[in-house]
N, C-alpha and C positions, 0 to 999 in steps of 0.2 A: 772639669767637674760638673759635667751637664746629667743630670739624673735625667733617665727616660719618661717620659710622659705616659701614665696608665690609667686608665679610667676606670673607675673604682667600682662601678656596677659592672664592669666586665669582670673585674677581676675577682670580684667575690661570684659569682656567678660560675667562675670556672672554679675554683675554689672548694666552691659544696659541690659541683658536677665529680669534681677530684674525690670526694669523702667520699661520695654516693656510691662511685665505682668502686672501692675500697672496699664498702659496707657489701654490696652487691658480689663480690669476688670473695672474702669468706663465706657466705653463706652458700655460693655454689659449692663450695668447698665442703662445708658442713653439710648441707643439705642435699646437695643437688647429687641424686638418686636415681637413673631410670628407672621407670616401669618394670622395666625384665627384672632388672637387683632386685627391687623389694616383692615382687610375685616370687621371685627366684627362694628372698630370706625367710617370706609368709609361707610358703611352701614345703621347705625343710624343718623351719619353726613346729608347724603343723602337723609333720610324721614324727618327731620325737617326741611330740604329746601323746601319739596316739601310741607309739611305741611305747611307751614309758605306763602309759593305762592299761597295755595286754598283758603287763608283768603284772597287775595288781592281782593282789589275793581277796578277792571277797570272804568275807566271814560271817556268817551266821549271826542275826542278832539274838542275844541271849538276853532273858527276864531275871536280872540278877533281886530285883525286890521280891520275889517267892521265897530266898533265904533263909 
């Protein structure tokens, strides 16, 4: 029954290093994005606006208070 000998600032030390990498690997996940993807999605984003603004109908402002 000999428990192993750990040293206790080592082990918390690897411990938060454990969390860190954790925390760090969602957020590639989440975030981690090239360059090219998001020019890629600003880009497409950007022709369906302007698409979408050639269909508008402009209209004539009318003086409806002369009534």
């Amino acid at each position: 029954m000999a428990a192993d000998v750990v040293n206790l600032r080592q082990f918390k030390k690897a411990k938060a290093r454990a969390e860190k990498d954790k925390t760090a690997e969602q957020n590639r996940a989440l975030f981690g994005r090239t360059r090219a993807e998001k020019d890629l999605t600003r880009a497409v984003r950007e022709k369906a606006e302007k698409t979408l603004d050639q269909g508008k109908l402009e209209r004539p402002a009318t003086d409806d208070s002369k009534s």
